[in-house]
C-alpha positions in Angstrom: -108.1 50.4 69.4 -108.5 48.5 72.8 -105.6 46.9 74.6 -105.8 43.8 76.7 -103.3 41.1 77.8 -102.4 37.4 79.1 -99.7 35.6 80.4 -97.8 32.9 78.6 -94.9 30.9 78.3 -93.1 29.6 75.2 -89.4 28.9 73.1 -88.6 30.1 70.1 -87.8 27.8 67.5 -85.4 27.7 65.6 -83.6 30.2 67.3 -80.2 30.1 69.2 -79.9 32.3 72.6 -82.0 32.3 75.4 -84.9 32.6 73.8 -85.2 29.0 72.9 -85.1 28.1 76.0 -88.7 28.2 78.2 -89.4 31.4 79.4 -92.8 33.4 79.8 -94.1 36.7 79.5 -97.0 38.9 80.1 -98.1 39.8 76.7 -99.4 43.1 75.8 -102.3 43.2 72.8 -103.4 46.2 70.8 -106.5 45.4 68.7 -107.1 48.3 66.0 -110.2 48.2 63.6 -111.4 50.2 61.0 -114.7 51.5 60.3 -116.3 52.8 57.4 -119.9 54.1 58.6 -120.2 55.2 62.1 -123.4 54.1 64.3 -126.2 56.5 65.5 -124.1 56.8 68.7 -120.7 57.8 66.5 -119.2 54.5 67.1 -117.5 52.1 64.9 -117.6 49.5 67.2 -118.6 49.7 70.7 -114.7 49.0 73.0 -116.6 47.0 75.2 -117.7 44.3 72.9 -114.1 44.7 70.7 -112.3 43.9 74.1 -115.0 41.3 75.4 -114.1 39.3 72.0 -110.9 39.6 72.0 -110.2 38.5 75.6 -111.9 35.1 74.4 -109.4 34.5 72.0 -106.8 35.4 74.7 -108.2 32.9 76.9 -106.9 30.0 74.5 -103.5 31.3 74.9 -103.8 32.3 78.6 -101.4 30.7 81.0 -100.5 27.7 78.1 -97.2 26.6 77.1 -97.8 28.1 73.9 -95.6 25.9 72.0 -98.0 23.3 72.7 -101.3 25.1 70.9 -102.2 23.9 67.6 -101.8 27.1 65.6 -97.9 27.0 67.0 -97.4 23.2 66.1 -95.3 24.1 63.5 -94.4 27.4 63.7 -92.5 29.4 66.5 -94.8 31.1 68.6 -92.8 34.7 68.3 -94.6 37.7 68.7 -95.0 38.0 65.3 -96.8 34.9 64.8 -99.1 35.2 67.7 -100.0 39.1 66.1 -100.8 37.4 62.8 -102.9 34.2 64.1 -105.0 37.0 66.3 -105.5 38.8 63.1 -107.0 36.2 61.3 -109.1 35.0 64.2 -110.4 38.3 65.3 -110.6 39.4 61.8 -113.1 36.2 61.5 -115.0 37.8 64.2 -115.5 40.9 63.1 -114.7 41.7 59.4 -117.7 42.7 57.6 -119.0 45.3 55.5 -118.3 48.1 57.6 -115.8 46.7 60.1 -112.3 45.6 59.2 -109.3 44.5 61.7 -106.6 46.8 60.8 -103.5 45.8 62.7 -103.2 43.3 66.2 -100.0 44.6 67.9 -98.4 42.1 70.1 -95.7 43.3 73.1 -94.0 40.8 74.8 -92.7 43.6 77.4 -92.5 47.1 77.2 -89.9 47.5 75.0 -90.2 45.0 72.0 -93.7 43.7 70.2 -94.9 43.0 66.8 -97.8 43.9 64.7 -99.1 42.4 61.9 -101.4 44.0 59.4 -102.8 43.2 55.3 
C-alpha cells in the first residue's frame, strides 16, 4: 500500500449543506494492490513505481476545480467517486496476471475518506 496526496477543490452535487458550496481539501490516497507471485527480490510491486504511477493520475486532479474534470461532468466528485474513478484508472495501469488493485482509499481530512474496492 503507498499513500500519496493532492489538493483540490470541488461541490457536491446534489447535496444540501455546505458542502455544495466550493470548498477544497487536501486529499489523502491509499493505493492497495494485490499480488499473487512475488519477484526474486520478494516484492509484488516495487512502492516506488506504485507511487510514481499513481502521482500521474493525481496530477489530473491536482489543484483543478474538480467539478470541472470530465470523469465528474456528471457525477459529484465525493470521495467516493474520486476512490472509484482512481480504481479503474490505476487498475488500467497495473492489473495483470499477477497484480490486481485491491482497494484506492480516498481521505478528504483526517477524519472522514472513502474507499472503493470489487
Amino acid at each position: 500500500m503507498i499513500r500519496t496526496s493532492f489538493a483540490a477543490a470541488h461541490c457536491l452535487k446534489h447535496y444540501q449543506g455546505d458542502c455544495e458550496n466550493l470548498h477544497g481539501h487536501n486529499w489523502k490516497v491509499e493505493v492497495a494492490v494485490i499480488a499473487k507471485e512475488l519477484d526474486k527480490a520478494g516484492l509484488g510491486i516495487d512502492f516506488k513505481i506504485l507511487k510514481a504511477e499513481t502521482k500521474t493520475f493525481l496530477k489530473t486532479l491536482d489543484h483543478k476545480y474538480l467539478n470541472e474534470l470530465a470523469p465528474f461532468k456528471d457525477v459529484s466528485p465525493s470521495s467516493e467517486n474520486i476512490a472509484r474513478y482512481l480504481y479503474y484508472e490505476l487498475s488500467s495501469q497495473f492489473n495483470n496476471d499477477n497484480i490486481k488493485v485491491d482497494m484506492v482509499t480516498v481521505w478528504e481530512s483526517d477524519f472522514a475518506g472513502a474507499s472503493f474496492y470489487e
